[in-house]
N, CA, C and O atoms as CSV, one atom per row, in Angstrom:
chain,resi,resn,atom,element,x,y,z
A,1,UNK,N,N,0.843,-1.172,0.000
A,1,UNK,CA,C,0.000,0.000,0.000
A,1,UNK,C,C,0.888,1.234,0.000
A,1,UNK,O,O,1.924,1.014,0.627
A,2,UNK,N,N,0.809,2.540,-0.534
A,2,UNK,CA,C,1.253,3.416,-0.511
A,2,UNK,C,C,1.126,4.487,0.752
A,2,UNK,O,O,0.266,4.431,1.631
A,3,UNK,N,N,1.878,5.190,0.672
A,3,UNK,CA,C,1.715,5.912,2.086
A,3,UNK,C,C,0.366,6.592,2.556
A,3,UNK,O,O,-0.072,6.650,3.704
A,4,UNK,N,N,-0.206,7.110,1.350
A,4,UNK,CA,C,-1.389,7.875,1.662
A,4,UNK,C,C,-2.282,6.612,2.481
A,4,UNK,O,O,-2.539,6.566,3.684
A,5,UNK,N,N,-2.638,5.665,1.460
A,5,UNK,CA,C,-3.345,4.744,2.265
A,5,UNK,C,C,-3.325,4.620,3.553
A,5,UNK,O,O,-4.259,4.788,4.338
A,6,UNK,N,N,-1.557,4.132,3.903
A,6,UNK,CA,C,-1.610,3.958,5.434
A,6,UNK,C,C,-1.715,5.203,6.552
A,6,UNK,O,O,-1.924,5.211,7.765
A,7,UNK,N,N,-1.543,5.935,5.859
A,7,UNK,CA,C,-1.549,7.006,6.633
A,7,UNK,C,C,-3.690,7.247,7.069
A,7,UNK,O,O,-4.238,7.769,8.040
A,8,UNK,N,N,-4.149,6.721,6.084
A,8,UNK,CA,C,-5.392,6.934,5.983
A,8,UNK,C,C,-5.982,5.896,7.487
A,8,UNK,O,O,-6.514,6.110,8.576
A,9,UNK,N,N,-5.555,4.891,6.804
A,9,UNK,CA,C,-6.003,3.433,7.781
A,9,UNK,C,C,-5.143,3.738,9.260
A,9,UNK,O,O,-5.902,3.661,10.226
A,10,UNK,N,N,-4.568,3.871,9.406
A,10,UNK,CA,C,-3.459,4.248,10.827
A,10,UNK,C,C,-3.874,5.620,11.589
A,10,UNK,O,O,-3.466,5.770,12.741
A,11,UNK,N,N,-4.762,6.740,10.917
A,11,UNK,CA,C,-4.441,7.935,10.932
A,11,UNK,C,C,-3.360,8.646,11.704
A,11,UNK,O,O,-3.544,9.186,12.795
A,12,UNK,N,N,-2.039,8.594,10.947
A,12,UNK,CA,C,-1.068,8.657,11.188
A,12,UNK,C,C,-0.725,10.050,9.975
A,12,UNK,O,O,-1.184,10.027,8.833
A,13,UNK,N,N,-0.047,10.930,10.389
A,13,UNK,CA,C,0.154,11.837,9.296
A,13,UNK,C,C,1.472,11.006,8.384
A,13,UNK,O,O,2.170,10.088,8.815
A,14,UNK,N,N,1.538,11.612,7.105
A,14,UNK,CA,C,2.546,10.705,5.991
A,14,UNK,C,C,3.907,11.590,6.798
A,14,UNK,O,O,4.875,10.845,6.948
A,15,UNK,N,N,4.068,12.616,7.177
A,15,UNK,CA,C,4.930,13.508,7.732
A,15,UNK,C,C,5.793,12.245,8.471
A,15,UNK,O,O,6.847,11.727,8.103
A,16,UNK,N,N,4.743,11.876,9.937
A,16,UNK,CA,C,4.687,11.142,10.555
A,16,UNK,C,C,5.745,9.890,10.204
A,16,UNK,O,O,6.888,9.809,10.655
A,17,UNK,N,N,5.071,8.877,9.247
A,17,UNK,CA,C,5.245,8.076,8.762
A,17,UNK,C,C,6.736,7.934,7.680
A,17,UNK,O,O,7.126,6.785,7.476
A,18,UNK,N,N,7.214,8.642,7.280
A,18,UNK,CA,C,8.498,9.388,7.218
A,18,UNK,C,C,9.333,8.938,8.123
A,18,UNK,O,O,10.222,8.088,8.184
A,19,UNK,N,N,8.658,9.985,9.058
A,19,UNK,CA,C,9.832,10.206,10.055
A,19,UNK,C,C,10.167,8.716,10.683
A,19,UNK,O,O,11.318,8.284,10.742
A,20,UNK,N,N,9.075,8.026,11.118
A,20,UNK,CA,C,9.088,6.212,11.927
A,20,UNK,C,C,10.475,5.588,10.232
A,20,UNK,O,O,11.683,5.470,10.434
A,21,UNK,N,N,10.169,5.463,9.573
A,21,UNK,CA,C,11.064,5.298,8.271
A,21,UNK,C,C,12.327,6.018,8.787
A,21,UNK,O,O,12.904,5.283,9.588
A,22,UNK,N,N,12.785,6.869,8.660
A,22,UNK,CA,C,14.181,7.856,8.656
A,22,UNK,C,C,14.603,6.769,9.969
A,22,UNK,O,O,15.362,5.804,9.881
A,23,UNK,N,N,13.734,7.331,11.413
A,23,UNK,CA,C,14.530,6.177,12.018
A,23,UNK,C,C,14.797,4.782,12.770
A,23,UNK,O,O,15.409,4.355,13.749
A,24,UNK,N,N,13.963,4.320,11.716
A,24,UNK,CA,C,14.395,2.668,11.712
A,24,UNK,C,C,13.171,1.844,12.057
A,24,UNK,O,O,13.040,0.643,12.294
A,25,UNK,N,N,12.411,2.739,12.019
A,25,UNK,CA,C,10.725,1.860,12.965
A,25,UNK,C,C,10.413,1.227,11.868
A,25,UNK,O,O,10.433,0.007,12.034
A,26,UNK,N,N,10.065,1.642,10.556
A,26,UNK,CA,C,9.375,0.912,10.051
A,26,UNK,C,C,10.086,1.175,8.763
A,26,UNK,O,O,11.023,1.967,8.666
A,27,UNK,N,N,9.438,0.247,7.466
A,27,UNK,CA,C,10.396,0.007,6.448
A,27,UNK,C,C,9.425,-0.416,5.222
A,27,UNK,O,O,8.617,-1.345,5.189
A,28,UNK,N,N,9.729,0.508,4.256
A,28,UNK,CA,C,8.888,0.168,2.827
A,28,UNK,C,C,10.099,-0.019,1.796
A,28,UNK,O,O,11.329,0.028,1.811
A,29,UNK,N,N,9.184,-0.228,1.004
A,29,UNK,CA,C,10.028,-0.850,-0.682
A,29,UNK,C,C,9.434,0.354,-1.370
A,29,UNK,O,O,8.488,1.058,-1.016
A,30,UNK,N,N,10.242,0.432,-2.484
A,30,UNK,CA,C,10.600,1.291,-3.228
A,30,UNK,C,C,9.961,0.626,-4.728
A,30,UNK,O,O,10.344,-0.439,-5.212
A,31,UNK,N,N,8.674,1.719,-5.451
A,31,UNK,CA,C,8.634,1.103,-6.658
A,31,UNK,C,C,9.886,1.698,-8.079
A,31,UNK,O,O,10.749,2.540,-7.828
A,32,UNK,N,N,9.768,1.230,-9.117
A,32,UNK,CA,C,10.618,1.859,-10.116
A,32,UNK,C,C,10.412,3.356,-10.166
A,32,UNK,O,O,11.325,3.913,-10.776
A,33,UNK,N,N,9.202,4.414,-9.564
A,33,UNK,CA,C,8.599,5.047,-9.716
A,33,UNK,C,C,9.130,5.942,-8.662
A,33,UNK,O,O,9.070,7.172,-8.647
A,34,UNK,N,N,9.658,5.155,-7.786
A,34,UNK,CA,C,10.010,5.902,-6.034
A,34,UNK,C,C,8.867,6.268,-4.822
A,34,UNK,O,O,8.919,6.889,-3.760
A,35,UNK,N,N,8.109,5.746,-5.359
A,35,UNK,CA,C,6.688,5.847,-4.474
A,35,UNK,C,C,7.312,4.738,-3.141
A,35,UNK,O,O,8.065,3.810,-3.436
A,36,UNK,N,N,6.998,4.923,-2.095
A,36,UNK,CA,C,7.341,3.556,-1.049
A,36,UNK,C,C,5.590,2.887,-1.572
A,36,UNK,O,O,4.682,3.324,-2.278
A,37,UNK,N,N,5.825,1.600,-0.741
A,37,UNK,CA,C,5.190,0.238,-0.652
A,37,UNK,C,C,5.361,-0.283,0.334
A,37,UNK,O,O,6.322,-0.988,0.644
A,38,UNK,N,N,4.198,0.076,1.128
A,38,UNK,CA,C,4.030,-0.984,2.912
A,38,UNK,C,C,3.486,-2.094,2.457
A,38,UNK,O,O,2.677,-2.238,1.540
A,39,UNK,N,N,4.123,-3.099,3.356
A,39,UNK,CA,C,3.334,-4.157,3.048
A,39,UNK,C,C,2.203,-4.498,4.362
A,39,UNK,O,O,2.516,-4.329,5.540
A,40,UNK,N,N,0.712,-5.056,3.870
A,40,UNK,CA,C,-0.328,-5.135,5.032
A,40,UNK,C,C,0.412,-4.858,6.623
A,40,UNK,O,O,-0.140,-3.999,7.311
A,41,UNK,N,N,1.563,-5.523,7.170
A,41,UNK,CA,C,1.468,-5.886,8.611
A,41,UNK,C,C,2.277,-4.397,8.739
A,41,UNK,O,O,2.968,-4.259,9.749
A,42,UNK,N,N,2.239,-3.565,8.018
A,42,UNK,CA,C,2.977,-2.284,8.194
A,42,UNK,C,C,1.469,-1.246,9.088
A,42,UNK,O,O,1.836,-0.374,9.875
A,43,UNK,N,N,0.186,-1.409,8.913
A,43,UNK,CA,C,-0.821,-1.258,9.690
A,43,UNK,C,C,-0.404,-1.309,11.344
A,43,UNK,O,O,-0.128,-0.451,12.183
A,44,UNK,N,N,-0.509,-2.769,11.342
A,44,UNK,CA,C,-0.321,-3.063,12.670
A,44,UNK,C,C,1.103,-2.740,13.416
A,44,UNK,O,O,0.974,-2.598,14.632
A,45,UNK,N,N,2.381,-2.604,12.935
A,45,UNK,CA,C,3.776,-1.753,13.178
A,45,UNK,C,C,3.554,-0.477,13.568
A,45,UNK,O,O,4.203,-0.129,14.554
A,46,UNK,N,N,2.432,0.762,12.822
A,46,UNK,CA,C,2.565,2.041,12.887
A,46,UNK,C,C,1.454,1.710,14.338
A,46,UNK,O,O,1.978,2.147,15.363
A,47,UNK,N,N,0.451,1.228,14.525
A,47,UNK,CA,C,-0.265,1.236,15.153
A,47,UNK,C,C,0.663,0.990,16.645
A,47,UNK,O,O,0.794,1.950,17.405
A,48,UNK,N,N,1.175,-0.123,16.931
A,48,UNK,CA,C,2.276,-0.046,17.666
A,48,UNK,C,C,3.034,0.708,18.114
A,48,UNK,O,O,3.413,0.586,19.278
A,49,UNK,N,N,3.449,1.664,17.340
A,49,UNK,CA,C,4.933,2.952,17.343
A,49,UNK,C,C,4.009,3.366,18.132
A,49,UNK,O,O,4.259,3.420,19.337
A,50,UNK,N,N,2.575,3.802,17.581
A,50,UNK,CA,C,1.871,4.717,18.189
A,50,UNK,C,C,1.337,4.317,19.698
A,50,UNK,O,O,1.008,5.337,20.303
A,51,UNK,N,N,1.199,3.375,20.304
A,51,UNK,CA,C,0.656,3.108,21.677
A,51,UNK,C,C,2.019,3.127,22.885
A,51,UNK,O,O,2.044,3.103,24.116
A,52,UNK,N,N,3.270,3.193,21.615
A,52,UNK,CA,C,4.549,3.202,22.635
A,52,UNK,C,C,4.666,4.332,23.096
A,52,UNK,O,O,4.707,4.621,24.292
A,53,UNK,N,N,4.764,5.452,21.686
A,53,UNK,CA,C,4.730,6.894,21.897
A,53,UNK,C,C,3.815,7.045,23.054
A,53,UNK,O,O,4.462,7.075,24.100
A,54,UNK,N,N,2.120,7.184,23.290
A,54,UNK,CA,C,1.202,7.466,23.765
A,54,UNK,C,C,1.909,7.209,25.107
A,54,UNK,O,O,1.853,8.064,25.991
A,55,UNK,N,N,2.928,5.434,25.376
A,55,UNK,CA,C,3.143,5.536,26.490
A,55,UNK,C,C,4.754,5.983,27.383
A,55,UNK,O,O,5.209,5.476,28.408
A,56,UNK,N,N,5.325,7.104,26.524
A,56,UNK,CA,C,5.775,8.511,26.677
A,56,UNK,C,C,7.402,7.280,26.077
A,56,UNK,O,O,8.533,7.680,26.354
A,57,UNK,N,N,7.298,6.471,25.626
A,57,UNK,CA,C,8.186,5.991,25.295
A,57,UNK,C,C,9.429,7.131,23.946
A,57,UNK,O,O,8.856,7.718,23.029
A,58,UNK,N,N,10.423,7.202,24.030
A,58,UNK,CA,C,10.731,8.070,22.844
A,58,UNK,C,C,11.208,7.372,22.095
A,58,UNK,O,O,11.271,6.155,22.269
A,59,UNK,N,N,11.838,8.224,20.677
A,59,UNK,CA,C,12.026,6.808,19.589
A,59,UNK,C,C,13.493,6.554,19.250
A,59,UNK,O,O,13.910,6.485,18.094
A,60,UNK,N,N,14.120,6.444,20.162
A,60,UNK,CA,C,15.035,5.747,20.469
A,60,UNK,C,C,14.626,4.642,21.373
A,60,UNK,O,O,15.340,3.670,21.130
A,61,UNK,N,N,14.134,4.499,21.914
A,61,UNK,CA,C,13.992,3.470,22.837
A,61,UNK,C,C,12.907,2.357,21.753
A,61,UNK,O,O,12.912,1.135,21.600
A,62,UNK,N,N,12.089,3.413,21.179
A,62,UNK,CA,C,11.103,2.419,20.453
A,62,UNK,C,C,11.775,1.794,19.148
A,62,UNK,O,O,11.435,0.672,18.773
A,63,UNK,N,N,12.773,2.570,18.434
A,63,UNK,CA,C,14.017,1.285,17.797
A,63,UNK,C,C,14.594,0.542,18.412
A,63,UNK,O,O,15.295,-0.270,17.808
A,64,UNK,N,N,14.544,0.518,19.698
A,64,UNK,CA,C,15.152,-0.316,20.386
A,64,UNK,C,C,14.394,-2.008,20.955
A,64,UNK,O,O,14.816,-3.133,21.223
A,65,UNK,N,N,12.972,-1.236,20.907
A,65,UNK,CA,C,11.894,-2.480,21.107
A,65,UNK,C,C,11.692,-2.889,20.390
A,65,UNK,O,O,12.019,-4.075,20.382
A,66,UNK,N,N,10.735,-2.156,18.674
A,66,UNK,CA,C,10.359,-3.278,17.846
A,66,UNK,C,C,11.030,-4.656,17.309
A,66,UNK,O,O,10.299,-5.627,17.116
A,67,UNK,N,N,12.280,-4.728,17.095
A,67,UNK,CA,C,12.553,-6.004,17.370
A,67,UNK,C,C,12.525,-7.178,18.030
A,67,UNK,O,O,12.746,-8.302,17.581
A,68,UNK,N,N,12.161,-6.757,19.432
A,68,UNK,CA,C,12.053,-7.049,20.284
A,68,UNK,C,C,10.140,-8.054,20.389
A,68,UNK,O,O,9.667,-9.006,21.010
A,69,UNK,N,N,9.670,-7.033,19.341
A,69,UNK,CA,C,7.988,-7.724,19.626
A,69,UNK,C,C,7.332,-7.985,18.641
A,69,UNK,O,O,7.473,-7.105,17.792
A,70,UNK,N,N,6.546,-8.931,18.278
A,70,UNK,CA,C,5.455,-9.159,17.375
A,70,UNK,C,C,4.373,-8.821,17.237
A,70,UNK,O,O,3.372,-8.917,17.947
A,71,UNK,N,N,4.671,-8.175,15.763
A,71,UNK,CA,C,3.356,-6.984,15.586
A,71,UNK,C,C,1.943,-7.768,15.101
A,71,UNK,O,O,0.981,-7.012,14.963
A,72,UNK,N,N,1.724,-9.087,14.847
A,72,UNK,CA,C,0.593,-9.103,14.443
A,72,UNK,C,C,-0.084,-9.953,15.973
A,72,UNK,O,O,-1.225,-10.408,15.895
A,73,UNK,N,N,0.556,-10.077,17.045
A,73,UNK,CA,C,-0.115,-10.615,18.418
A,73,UNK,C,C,0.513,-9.675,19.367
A,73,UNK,O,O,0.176,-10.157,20.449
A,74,UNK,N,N,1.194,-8.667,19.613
A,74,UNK,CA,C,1.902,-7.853,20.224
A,74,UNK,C,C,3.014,-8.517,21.642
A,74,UNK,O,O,3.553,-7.887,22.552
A,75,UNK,N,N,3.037,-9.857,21.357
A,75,UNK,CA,C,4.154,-10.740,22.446
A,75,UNK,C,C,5.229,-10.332,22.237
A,75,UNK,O,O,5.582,-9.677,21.256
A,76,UNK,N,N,6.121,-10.808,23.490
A,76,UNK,CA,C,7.553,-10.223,22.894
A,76,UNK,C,C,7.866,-11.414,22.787
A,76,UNK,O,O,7.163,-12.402,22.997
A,77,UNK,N,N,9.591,-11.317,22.252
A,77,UNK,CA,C,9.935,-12.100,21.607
A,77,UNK,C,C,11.267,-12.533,22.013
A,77,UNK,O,O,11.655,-11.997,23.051
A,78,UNK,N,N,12.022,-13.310,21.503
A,78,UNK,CA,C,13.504,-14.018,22.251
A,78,UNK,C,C,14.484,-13.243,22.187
A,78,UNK,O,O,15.528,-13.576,22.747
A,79,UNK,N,N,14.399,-12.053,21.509
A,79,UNK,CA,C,15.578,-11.543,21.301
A,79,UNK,C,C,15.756,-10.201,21.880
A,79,UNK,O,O,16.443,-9.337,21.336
A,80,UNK,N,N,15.075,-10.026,23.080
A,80,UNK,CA,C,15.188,-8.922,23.975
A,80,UNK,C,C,16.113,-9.019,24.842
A,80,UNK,O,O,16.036,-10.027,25.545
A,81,UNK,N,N,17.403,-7.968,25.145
A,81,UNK,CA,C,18.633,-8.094,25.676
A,81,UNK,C,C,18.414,-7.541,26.956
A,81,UNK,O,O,17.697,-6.544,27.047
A,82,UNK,N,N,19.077,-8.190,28.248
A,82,UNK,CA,C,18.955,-7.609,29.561
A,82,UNK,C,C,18.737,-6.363,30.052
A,82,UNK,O,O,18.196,-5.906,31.060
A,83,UNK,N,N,19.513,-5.743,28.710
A,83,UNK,CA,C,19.550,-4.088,29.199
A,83,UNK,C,C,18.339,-3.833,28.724
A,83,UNK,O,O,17.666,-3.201,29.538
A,84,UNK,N,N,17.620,-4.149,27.414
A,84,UNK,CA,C,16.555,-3.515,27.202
A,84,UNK,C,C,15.137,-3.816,27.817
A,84,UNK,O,O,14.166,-3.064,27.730
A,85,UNK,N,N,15.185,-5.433,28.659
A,85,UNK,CA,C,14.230,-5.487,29.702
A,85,UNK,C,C,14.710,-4.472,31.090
A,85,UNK,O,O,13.676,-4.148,31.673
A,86,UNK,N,N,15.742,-3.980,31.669
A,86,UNK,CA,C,15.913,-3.036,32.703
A,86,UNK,C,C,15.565,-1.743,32.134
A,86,UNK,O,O,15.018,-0.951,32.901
A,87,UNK,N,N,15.782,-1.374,30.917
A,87,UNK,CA,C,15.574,-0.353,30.050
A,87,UNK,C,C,13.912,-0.011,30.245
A,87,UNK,O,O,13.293,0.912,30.774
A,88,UNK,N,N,13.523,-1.289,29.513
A,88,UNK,CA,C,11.589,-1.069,29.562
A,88,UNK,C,C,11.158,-1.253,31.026
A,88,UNK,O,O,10.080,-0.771,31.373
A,89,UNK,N,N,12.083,-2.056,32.096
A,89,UNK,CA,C,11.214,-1.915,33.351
A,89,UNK,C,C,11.342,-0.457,34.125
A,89,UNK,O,O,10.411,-0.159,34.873
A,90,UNK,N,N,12.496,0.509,33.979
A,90,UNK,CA,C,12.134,1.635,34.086
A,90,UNK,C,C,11.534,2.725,33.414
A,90,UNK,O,O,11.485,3.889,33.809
A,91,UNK,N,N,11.190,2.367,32.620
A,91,UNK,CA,C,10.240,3.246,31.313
A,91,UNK,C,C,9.024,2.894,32.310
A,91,UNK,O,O,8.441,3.886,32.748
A,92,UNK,N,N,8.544,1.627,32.744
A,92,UNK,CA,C,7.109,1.092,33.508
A,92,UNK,C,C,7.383,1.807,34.386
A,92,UNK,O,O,6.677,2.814,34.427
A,93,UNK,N,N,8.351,1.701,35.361
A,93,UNK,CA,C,8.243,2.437,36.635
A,93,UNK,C,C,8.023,4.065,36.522
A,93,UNK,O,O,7.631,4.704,37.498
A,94,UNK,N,N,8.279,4.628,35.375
A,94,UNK,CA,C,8.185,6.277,35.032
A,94,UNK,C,C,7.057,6.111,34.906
A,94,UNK,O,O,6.602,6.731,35.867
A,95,UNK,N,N,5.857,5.503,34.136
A,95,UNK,CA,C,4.895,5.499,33.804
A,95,UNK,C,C,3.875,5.100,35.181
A,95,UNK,O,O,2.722,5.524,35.265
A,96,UNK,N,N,4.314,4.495,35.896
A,96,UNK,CA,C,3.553,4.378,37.306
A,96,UNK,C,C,3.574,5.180,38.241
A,96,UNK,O,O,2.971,5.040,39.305
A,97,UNK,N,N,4.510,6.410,37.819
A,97,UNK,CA,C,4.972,7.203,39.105
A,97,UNK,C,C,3.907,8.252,38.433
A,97,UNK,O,O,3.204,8.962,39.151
A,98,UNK,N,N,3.829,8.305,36.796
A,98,UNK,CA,C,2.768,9.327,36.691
A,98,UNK,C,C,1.516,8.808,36.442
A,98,UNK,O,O,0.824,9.644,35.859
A,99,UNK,N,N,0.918,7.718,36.656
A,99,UNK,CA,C,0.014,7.624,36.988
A,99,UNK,C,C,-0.721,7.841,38.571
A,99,UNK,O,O,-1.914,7.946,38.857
A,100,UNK,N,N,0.225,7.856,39.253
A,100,UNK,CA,C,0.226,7.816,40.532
A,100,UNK,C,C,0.011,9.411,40.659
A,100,UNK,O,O,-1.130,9.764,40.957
A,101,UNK,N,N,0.810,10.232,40.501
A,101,UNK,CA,C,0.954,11.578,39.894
A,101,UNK,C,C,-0.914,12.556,39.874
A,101,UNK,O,O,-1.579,13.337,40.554
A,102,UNK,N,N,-0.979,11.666,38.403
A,102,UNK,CA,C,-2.682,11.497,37.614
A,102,UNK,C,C,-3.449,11.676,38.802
A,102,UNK,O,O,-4.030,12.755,38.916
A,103,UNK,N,N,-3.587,10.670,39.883
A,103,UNK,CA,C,-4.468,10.193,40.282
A,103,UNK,C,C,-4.525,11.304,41.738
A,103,UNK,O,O,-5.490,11.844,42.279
A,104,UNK,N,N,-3.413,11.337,41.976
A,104,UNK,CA,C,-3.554,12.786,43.593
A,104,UNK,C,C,-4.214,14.050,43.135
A,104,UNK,O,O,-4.897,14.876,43.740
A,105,UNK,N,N,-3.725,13.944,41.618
A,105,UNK,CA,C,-4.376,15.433,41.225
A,105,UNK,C,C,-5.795,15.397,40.948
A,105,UNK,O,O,-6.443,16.443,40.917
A,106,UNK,N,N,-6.443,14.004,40.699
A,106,UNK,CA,C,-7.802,13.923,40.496
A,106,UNK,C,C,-8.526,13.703,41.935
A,106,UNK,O,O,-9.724,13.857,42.171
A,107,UNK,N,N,-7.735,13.394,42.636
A,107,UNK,CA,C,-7.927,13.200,44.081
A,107,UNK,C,C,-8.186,15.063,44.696
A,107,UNK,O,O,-9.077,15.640,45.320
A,108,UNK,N,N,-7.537,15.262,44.400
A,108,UNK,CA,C,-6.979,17.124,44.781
A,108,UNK,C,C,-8.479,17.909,44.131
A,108,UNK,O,O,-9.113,18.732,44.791
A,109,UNK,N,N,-8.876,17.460,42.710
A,109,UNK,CA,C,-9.932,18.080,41.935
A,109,UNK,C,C,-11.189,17.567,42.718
A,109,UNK,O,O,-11.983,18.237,43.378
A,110,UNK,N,N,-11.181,16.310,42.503
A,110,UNK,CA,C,-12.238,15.913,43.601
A,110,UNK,C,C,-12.453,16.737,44.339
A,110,UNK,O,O,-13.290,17.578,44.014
A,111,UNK,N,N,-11.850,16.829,45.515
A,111,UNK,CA,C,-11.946,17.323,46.831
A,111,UNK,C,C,-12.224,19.257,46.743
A,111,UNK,O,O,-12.811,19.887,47.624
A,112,UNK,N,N,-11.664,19.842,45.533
A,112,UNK,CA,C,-12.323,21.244,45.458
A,112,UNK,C,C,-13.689,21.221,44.850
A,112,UNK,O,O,-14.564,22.086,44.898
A,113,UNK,N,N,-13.690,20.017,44.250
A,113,UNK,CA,C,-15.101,20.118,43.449
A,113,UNK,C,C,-16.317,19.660,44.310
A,113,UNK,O,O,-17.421,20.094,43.981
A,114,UNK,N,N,-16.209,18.721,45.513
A,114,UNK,CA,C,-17.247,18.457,46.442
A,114,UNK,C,C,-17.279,19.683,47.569
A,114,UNK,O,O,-18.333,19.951,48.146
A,115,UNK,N,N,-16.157,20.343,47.813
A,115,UNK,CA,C,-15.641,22.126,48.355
A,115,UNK,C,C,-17.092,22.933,48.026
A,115,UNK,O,O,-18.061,23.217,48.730
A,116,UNK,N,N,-16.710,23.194,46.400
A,116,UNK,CA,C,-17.714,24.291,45.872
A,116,UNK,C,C,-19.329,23.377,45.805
A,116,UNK,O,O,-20.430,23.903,45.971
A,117,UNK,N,N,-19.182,22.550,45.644
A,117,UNK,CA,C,-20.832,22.129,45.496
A,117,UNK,C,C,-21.525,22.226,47.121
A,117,UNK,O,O,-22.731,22.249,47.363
A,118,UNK,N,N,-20.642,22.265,47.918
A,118,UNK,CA,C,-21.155,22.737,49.346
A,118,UNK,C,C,-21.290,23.948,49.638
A,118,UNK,O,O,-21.962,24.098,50.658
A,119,UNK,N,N,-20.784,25.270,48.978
A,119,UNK,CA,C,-20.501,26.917,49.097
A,119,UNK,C,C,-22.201,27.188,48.609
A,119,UNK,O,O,-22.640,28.334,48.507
């Protein structure tokens, strides 16, 4: 499929989709024409980049995973190196500290918002 497509199906900007290409996330073929060519499981790859990003992962680290996992069941896979499981278990622990974070401040909103409904 050509970029527009995936960019369509992914809604992913082609900008975007570029850039995951330049560094190293993802990977098309080239027609005689110079147009790239994803092939189908390139869907489920961008879709991926994107839930790593979302989870504040940056993309260095996320060239560092996709090898690491299988994009059409999202398991990981045998060839994840010690450092990059200590790597991703503190990426989890950043991500728990702001959820934790999330949750005092909704705790905090709460508590002005049951405040004013008593004023």
């Amino acid at each position: 499929m050509r970029i527009g497509e995936l960019a369509r199906r992914t809604n992913v900007s082609e900008r975007s989709l570029r850039y995951y290409e330049k560094q190293g996330m993802l990977s098309a073929e080239r027609t005689p024409g110079g147009h790239r060519e994803y092939p189908e499981r390139a869907v489920d790859r961008v879709i991926r980049i994107q839930e790593l990003f979302a989870a504040g992962l940056c993309s260095e680290k996320i060239v560092q995973l996709l090898p690491c996992m299988r994009d059409t069941d999202g398991g990981p896979s045998v060839v994840a190196t010690p450092k990059l499981v200590a790597d991703l278990t503190a990426e989890r622990a950043r991500i728990d500290r702001m959820i934790a974070d999330l949750v005092r401040s909704r705790d905090t909103l709460d508590e002005v918002i049951d405040a004013a409904r008593l004023s």
